[in-house]
Backbone as XML, in Angstrom:
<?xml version="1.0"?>
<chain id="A" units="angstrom">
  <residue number="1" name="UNK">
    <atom name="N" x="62.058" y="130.586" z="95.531"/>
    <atom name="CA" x="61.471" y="131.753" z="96.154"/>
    <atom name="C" x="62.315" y="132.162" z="97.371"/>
  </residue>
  <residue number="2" name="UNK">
    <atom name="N" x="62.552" y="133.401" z="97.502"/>
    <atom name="CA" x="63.069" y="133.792" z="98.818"/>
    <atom name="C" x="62.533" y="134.202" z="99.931"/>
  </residue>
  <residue number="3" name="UNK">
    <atom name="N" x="63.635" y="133.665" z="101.128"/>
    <atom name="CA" x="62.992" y="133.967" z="102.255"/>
    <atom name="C" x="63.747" y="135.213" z="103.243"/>
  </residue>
  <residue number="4" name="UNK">
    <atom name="N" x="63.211" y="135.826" z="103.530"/>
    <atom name="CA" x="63.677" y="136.764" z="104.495"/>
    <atom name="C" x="63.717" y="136.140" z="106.547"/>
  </residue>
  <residue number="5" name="UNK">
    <atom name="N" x="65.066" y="135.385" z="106.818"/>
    <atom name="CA" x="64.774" y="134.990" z="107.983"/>
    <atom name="C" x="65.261" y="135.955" z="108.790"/>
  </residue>
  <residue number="6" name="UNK">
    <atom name="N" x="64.989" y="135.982" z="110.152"/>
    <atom name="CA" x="65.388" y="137.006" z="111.271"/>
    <atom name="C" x="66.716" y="136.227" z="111.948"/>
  </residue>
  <residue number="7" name="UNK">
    <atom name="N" x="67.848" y="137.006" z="111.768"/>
    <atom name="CA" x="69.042" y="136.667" z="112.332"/>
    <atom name="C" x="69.376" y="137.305" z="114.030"/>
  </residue>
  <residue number="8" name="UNK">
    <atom name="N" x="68.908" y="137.941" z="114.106"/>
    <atom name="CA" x="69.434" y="139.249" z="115.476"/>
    <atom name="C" x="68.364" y="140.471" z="115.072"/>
  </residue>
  <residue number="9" name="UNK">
    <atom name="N" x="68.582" y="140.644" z="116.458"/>
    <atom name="CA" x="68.657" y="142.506" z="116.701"/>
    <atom name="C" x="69.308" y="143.186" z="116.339"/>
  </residue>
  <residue number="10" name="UNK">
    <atom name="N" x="68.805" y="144.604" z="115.567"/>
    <atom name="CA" x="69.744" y="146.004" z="114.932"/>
    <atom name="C" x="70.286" y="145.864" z="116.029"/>
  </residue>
  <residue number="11" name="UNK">
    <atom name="N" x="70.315" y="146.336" z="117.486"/>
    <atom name="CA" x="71.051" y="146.633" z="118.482"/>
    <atom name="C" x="72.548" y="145.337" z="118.472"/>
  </residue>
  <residue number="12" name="UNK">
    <atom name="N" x="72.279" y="144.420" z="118.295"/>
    <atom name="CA" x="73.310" y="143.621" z="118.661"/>
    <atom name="C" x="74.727" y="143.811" z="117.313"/>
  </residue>
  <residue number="13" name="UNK">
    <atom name="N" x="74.171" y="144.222" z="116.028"/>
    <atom name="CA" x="75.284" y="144.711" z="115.049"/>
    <atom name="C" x="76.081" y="145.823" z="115.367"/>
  </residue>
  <residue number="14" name="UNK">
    <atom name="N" x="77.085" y="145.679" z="116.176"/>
    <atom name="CA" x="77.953" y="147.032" z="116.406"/>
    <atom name="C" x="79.293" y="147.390" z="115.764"/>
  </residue>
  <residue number="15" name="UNK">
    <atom name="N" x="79.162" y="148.586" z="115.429"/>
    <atom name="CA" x="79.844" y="149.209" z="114.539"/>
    <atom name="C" x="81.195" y="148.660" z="114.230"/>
  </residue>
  <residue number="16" name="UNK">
    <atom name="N" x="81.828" y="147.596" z="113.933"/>
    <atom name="CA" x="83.468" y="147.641" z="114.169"/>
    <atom name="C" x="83.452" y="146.791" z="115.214"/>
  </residue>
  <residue number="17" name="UNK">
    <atom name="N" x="82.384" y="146.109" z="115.512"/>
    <atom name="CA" x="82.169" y="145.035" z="117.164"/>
    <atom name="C" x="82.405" y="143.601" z="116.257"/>
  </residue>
  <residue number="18" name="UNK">
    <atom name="N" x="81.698" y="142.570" z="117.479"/>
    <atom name="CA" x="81.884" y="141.100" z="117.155"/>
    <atom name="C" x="80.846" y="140.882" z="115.991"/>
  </residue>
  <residue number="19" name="UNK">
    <atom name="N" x="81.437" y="139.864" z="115.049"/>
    <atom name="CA" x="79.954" y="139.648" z="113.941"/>
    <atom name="C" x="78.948" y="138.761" z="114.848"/>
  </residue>
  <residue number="20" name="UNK">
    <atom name="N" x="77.878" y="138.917" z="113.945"/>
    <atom name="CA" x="76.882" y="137.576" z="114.646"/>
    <atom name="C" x="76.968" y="136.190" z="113.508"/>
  </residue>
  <residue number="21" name="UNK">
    <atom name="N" x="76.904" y="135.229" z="113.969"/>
    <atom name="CA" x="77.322" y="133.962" z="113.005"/>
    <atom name="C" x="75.891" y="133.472" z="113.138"/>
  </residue>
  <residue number="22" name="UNK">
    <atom name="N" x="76.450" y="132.726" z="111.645"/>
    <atom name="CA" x="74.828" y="131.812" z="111.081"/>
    <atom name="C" x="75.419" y="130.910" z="110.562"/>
  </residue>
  <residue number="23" name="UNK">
    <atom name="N" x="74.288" y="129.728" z="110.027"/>
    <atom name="CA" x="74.777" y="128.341" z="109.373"/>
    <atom name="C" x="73.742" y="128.359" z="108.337"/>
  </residue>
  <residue number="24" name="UNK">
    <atom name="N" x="74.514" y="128.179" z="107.117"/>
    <atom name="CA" x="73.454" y="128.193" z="106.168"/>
    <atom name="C" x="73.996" y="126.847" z="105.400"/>
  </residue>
  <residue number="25" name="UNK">
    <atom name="N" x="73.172" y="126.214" z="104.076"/>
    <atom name="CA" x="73.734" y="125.764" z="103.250"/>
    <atom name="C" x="74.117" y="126.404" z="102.025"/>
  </residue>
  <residue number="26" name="UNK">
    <atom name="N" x="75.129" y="126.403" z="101.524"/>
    <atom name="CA" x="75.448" y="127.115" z="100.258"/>
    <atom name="C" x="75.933" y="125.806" z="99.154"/>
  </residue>
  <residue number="27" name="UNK">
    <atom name="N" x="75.281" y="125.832" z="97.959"/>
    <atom name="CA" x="75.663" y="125.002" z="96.811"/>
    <atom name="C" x="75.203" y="123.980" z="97.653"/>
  </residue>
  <residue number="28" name="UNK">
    <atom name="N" x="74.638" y="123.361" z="98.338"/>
    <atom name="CA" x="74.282" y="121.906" z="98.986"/>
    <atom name="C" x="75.388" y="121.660" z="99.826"/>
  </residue>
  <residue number="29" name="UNK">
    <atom name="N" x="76.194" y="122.575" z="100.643"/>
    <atom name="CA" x="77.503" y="122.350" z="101.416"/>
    <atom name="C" x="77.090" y="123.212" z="102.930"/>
  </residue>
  <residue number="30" name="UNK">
    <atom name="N" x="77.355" y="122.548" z="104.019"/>
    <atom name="CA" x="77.040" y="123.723" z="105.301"/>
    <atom name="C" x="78.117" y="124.242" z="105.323"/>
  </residue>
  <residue number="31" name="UNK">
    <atom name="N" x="77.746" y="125.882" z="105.619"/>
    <atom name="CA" x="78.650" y="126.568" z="105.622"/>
    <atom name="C" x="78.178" y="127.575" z="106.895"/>
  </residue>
  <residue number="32" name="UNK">
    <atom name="N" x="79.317" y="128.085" z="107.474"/>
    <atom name="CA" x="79.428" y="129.357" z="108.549"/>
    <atom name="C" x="79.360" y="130.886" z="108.041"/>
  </residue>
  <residue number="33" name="UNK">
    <atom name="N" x="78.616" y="131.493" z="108.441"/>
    <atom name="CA" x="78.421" y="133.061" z="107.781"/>
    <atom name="C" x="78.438" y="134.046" z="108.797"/>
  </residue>
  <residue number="34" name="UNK">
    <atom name="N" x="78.886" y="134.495" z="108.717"/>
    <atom name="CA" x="78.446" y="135.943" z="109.687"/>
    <atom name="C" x="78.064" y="137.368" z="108.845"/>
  </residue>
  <residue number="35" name="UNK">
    <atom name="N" x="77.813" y="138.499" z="110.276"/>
    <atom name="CA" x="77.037" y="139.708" z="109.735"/>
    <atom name="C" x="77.810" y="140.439" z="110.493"/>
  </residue>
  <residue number="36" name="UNK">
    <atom name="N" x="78.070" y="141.726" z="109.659"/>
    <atom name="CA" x="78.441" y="142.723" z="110.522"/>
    <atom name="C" x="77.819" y="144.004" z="110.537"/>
  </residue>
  <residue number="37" name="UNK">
    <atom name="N" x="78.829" y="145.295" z="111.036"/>
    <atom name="CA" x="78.037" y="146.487" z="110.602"/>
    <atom name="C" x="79.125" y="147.169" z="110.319"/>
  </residue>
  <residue number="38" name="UNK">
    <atom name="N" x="79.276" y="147.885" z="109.636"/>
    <atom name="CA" x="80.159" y="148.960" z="108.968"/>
    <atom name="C" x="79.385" y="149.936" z="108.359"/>
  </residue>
  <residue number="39" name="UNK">
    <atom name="N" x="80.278" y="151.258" z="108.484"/>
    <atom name="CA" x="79.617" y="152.542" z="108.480"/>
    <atom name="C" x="78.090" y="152.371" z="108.071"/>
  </residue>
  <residue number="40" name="UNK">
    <atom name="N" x="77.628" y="152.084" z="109.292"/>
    <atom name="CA" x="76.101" y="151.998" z="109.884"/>
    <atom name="C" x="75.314" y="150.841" z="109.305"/>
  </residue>
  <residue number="41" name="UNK">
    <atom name="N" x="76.051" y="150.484" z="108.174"/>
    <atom name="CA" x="75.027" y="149.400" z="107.141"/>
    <atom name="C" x="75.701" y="147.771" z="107.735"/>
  </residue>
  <residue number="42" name="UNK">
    <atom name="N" x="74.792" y="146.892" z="107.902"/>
    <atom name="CA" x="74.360" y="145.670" z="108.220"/>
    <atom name="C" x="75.118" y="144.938" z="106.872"/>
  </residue>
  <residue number="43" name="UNK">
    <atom name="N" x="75.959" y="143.644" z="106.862"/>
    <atom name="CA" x="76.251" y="143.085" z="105.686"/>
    <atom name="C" x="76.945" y="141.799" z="106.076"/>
  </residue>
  <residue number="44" name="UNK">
    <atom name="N" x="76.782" y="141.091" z="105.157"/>
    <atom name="CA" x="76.857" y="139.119" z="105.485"/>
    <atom name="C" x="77.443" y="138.453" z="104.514"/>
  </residue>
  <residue number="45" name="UNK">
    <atom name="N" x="78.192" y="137.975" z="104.728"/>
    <atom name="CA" x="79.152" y="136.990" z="104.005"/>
    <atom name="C" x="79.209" y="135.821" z="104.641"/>
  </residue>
  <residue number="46" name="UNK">
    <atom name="N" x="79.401" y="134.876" z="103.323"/>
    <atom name="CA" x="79.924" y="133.120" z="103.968"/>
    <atom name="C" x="81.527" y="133.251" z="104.332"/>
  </residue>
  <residue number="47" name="UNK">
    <atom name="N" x="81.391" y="132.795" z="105.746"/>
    <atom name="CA" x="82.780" y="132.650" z="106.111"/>
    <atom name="C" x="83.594" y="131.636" z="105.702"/>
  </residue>
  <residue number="48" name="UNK">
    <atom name="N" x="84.345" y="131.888" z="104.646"/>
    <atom name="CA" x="84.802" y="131.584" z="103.861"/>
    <atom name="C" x="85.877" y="131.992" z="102.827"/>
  </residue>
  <residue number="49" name="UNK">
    <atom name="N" x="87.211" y="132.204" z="103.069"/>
    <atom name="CA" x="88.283" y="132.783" z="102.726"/>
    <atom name="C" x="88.168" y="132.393" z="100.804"/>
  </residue>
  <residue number="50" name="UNK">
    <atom name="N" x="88.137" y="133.482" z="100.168"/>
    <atom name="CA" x="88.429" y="133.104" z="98.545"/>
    <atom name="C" x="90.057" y="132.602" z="98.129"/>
  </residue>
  <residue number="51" name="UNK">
    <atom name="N" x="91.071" y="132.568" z="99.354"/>
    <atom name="CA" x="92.580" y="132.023" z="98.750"/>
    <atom name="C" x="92.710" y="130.607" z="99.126"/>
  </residue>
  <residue number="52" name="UNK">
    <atom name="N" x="92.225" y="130.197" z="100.146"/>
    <atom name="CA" x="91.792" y="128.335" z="100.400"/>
    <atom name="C" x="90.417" y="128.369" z="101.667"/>
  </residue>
  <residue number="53" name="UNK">
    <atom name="N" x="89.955" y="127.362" z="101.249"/>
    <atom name="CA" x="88.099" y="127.246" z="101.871"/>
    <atom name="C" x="88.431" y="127.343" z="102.982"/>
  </residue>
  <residue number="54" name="UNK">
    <atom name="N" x="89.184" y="128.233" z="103.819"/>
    <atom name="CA" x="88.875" y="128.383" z="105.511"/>
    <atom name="C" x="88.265" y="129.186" z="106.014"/>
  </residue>
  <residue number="55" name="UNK">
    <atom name="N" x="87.567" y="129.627" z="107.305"/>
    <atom name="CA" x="86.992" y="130.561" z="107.925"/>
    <atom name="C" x="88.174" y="131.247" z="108.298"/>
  </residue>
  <residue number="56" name="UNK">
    <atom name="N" x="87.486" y="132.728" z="108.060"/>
    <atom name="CA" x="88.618" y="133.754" z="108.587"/>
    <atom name="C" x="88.498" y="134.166" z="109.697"/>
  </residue>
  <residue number="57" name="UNK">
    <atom name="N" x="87.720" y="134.364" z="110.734"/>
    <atom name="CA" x="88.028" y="134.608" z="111.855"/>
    <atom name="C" x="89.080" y="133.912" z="112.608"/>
  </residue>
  <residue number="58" name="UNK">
    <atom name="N" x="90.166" y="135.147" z="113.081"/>
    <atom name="CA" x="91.388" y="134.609" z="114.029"/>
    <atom name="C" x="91.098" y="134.671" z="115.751"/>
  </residue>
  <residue number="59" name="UNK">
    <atom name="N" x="89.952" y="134.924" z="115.764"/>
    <atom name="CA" x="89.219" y="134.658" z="116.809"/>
    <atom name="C" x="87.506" y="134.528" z="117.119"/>
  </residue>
  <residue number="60" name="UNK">
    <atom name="N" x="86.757" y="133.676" z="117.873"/>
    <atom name="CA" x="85.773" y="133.670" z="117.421"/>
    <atom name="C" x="84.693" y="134.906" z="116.902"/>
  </residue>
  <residue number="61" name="UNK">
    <atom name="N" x="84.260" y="135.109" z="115.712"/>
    <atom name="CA" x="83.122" y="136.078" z="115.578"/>
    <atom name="C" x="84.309" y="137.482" z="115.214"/>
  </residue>
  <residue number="62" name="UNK">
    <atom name="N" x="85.608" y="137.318" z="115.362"/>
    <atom name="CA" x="86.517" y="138.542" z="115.136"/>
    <atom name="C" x="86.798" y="138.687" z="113.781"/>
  </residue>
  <residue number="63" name="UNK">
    <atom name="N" x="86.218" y="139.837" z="112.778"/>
    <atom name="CA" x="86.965" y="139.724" z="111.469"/>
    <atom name="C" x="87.667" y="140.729" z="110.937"/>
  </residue>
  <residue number="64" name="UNK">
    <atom name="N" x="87.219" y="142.036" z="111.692"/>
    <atom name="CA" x="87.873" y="143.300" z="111.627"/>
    <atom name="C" x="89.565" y="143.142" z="111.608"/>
  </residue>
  <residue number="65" name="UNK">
    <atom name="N" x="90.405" y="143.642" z="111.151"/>
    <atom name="CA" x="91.683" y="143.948" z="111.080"/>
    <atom name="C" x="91.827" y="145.426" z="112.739"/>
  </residue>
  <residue number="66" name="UNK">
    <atom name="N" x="93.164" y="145.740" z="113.284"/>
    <atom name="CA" x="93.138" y="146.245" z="114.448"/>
    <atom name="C" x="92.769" y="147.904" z="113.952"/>
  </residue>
  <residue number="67" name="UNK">
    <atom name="N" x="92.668" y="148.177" z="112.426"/>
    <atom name="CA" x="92.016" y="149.958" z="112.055"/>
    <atom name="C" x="90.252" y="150.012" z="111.958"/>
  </residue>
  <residue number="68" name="UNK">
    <atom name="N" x="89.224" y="148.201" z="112.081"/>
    <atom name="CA" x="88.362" y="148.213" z="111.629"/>
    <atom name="C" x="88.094" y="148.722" z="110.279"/>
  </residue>
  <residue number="69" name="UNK">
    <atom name="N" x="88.588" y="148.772" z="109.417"/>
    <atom name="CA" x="88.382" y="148.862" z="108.162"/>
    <atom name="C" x="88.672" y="147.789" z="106.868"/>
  </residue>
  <residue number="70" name="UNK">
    <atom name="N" x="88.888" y="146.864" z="107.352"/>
    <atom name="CA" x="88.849" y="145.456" z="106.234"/>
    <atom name="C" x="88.871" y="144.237" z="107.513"/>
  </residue>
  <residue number="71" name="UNK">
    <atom name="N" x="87.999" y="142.927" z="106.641"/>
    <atom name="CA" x="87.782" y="142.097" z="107.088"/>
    <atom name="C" x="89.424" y="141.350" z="106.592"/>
  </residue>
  <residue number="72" name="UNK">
    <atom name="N" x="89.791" y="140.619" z="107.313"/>
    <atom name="CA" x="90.872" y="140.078" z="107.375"/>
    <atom name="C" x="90.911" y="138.332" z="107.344"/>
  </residue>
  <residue number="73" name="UNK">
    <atom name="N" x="91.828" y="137.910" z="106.729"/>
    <atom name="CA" x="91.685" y="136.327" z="107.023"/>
    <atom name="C" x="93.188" y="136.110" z="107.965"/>
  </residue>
  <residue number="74" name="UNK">
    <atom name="N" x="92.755" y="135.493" z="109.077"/>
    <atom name="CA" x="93.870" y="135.301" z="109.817"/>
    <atom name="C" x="94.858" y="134.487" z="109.468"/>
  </residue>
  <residue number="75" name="UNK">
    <atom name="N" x="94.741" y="133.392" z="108.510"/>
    <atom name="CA" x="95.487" y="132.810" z="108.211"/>
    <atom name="C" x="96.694" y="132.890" z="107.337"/>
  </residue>
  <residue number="76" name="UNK">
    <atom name="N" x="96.016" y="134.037" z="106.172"/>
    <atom name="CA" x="97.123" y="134.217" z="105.081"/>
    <atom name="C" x="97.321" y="135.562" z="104.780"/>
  </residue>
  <residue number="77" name="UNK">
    <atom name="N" x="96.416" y="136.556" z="105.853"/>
    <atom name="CA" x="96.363" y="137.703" z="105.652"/>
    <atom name="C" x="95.559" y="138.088" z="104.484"/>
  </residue>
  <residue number="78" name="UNK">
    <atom name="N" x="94.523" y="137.816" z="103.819"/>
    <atom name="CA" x="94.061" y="138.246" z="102.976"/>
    <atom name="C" x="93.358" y="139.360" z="102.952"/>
  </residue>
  <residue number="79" name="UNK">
    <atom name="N" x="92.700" y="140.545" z="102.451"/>
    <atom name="CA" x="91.854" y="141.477" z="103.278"/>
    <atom name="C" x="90.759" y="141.763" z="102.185"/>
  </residue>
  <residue number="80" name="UNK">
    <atom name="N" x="89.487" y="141.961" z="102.621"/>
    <atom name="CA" x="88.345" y="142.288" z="102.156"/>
    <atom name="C" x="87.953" y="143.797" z="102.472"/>
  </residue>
  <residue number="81" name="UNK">
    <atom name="N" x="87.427" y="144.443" z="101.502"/>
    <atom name="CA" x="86.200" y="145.210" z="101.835"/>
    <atom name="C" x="85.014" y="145.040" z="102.466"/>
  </residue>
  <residue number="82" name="UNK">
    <atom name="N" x="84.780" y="145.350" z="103.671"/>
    <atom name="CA" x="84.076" y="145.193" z="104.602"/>
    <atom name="C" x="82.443" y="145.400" z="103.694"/>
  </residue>
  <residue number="83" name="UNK">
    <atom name="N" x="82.344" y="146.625" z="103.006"/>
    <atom name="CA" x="80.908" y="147.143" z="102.577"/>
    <atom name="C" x="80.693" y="146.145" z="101.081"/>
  </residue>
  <residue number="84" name="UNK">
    <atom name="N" x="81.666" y="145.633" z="100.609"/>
    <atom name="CA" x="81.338" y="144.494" z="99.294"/>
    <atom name="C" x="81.786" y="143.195" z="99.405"/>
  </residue>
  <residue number="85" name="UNK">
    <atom name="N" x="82.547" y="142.888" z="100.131"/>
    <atom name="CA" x="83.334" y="141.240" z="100.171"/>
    <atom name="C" x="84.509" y="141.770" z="99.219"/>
  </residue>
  <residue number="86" name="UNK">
    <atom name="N" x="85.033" y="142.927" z="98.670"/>
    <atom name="CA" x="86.177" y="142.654" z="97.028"/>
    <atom name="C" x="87.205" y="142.091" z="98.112"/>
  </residue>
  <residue number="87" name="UNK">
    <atom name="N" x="88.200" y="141.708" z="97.677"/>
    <atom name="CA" x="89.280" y="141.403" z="97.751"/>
    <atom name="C" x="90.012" y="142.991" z="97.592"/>
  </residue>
  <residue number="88" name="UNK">
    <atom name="N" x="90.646" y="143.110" z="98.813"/>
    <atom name="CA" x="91.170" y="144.829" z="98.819"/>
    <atom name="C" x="93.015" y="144.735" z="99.599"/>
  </residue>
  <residue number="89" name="UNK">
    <atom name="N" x="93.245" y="143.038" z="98.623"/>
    <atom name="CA" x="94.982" y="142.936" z="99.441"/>
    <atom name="C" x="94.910" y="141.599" z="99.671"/>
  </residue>
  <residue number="90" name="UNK">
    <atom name="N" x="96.053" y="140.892" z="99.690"/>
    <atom name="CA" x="96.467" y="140.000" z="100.032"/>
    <atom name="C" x="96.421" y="138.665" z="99.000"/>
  </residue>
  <residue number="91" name="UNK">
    <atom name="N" x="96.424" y="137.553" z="99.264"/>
    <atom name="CA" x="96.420" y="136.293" z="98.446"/>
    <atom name="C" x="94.404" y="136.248" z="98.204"/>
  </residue>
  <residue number="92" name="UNK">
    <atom name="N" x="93.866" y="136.992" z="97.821"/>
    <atom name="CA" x="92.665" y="136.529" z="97.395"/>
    <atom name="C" x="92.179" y="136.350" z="95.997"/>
  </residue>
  <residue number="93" name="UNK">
    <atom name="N" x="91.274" y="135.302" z="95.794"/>
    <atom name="CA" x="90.678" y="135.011" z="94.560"/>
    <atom name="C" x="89.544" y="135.496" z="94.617"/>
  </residue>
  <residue number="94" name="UNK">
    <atom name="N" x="89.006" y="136.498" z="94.062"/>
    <atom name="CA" x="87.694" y="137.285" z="94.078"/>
    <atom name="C" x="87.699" y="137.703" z="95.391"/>
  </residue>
  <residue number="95" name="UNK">
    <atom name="N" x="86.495" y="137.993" z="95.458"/>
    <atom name="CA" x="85.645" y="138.346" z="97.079"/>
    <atom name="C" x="84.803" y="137.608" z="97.076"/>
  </residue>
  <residue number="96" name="UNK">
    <atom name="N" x="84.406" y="137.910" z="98.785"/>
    <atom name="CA" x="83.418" y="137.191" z="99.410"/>
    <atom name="C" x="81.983" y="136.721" z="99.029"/>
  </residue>
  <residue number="97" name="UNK">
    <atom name="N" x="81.574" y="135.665" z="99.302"/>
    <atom name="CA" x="80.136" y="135.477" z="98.959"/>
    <atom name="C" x="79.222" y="136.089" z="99.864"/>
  </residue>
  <residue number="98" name="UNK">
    <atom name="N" x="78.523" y="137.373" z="98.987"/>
    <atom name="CA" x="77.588" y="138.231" z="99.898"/>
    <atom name="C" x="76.175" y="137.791" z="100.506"/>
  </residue>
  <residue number="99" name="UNK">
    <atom name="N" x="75.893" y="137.697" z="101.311"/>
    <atom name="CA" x="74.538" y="137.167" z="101.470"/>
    <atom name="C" x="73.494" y="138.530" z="101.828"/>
  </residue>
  <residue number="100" name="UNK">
    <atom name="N" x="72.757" y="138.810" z="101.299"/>
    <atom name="CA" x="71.353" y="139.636" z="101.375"/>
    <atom name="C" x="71.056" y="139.932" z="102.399"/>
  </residue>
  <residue number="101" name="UNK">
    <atom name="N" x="70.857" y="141.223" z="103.215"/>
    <atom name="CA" x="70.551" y="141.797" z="103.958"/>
    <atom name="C" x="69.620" y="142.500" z="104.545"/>
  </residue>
  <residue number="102" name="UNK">
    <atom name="N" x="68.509" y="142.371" z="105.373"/>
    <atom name="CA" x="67.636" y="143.531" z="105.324"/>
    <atom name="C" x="67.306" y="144.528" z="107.017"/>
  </residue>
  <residue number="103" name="UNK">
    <atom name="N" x="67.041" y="145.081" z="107.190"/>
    <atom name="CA" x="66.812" y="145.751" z="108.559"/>
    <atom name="C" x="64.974" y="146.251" z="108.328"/>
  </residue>
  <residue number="104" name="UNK">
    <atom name="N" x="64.519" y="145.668" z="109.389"/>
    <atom name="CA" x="63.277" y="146.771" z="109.903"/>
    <atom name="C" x="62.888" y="146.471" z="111.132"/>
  </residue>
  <residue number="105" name="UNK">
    <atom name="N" x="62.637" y="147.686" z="111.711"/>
    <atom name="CA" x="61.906" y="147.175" z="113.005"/>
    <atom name="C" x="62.489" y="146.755" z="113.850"/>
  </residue>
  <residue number="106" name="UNK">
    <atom name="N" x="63.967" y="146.806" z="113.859"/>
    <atom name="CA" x="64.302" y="146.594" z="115.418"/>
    <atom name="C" x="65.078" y="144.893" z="115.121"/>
  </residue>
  <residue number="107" name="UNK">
    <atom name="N" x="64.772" y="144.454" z="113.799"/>
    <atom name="CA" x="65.327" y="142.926" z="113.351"/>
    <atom name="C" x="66.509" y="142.912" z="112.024"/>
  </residue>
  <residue number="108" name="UNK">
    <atom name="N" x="67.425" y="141.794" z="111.909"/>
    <atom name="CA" x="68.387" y="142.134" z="111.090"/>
    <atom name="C" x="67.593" y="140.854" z="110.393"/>
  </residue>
  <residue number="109" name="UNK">
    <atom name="N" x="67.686" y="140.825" z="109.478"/>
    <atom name="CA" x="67.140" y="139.238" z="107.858"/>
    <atom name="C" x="67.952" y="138.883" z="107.526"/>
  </residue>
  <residue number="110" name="UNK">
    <atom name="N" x="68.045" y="138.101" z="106.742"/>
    <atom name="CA" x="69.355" y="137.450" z="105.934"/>
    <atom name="C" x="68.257" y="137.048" z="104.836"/>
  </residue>
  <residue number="111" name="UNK">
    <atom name="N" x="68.353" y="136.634" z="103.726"/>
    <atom name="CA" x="67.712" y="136.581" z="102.692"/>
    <atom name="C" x="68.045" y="135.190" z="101.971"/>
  </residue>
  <residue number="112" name="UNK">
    <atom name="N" x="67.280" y="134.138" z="101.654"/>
    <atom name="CA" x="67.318" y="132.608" z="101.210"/>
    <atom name="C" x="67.081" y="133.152" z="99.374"/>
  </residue>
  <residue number="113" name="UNK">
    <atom name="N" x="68.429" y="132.573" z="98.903"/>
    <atom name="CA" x="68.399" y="132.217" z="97.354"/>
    <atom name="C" x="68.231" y="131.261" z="96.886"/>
  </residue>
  <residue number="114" name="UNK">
    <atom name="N" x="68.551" y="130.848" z="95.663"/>
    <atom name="CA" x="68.876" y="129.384" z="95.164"/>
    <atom name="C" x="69.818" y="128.396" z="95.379"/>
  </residue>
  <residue number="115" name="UNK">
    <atom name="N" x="70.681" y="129.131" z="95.868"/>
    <atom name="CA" x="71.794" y="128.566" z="95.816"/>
    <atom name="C" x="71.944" y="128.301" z="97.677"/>
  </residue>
  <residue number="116" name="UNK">
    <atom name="N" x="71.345" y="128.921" z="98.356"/>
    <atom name="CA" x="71.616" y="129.125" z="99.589"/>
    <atom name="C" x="70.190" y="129.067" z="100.635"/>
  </residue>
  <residue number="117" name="UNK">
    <atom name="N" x="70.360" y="128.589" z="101.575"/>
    <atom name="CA" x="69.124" y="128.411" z="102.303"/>
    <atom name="C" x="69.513" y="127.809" z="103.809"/>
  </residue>
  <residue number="118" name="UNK">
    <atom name="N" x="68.408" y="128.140" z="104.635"/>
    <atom name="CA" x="68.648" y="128.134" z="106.273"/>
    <atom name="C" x="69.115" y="126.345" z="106.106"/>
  </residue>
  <residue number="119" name="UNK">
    <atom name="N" x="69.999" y="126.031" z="107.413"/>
    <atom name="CA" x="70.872" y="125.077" z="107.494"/>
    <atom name="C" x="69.422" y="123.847" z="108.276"/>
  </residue>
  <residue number="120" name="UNK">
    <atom name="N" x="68.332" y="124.189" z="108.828"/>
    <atom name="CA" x="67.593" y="123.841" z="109.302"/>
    <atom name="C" x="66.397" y="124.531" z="108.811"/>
  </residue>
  <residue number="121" name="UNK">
    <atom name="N" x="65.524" y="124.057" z="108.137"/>
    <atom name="CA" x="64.355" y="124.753" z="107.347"/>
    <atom name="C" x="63.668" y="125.247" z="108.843"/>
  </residue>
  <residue number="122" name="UNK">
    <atom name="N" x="62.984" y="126.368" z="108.830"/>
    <atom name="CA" x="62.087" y="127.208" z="109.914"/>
    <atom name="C" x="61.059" y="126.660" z="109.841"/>
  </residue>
  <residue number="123" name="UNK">
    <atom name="N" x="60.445" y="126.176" z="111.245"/>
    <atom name="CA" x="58.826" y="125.413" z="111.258"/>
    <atom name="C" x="57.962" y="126.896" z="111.430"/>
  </residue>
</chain>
């Protein structure tokens, strides 16, 4: 069953700004995720490069490239589509693992699958 947890404030997702990071488990593995915002819409991926298992931020919470228009892996240059995870250049194997998104009210969600769930269950 899924869960809709509260990650942040709409206000704190800025356009082409810093992501906000989360810890989830994915496949039974902890993993680092962040959220961003691009043309206005809220969206989350496991940080997690598809050309070897590293986090792409080349600085903390930084994933934007210097036009803001693809997420970038600092390491090998790989580049993503910001609004899907594709792979849009570089040494990548697929795209990103998307994680579920929701906005209301002033709160950003992240959404618990099967495969994926908060790194610390919520009391």
């Amino acid at each position: 069953m899924s869960q809709a947890l509260a990650l942040c404030g709409t206000d704190e997702l800025v356009e082409g700004g810093l992501a906000v990071p989360f810890d989830v488990l994915y496949a039974g593995q902890s993993c680092r995720a962040f959220a961003i915002r691009f043309e206005g819409v809220a969206h989350a991926y496991l940080n997690r490069c598809t050309h070897v298992a590293m986090e792409l931020d080349f600085q903390p919470d930084r994933f934007f490239d210097d036009s803001g228009q693809w997420l970038l892996c600092a390491t090998h240059g790989a580049a993503y589509q910001p609004a899907t995870g594709a792979c849009a250049g570089g040494p990548c194997r697929g795209g990103l693992v998307k994680i579920r998104l929701s906005e209301d009210a002033g709160v950003v969600r992240w959404h618990t699958d099967w495969n994926l769930q908060p790194l610390v269950f919520p009391t």
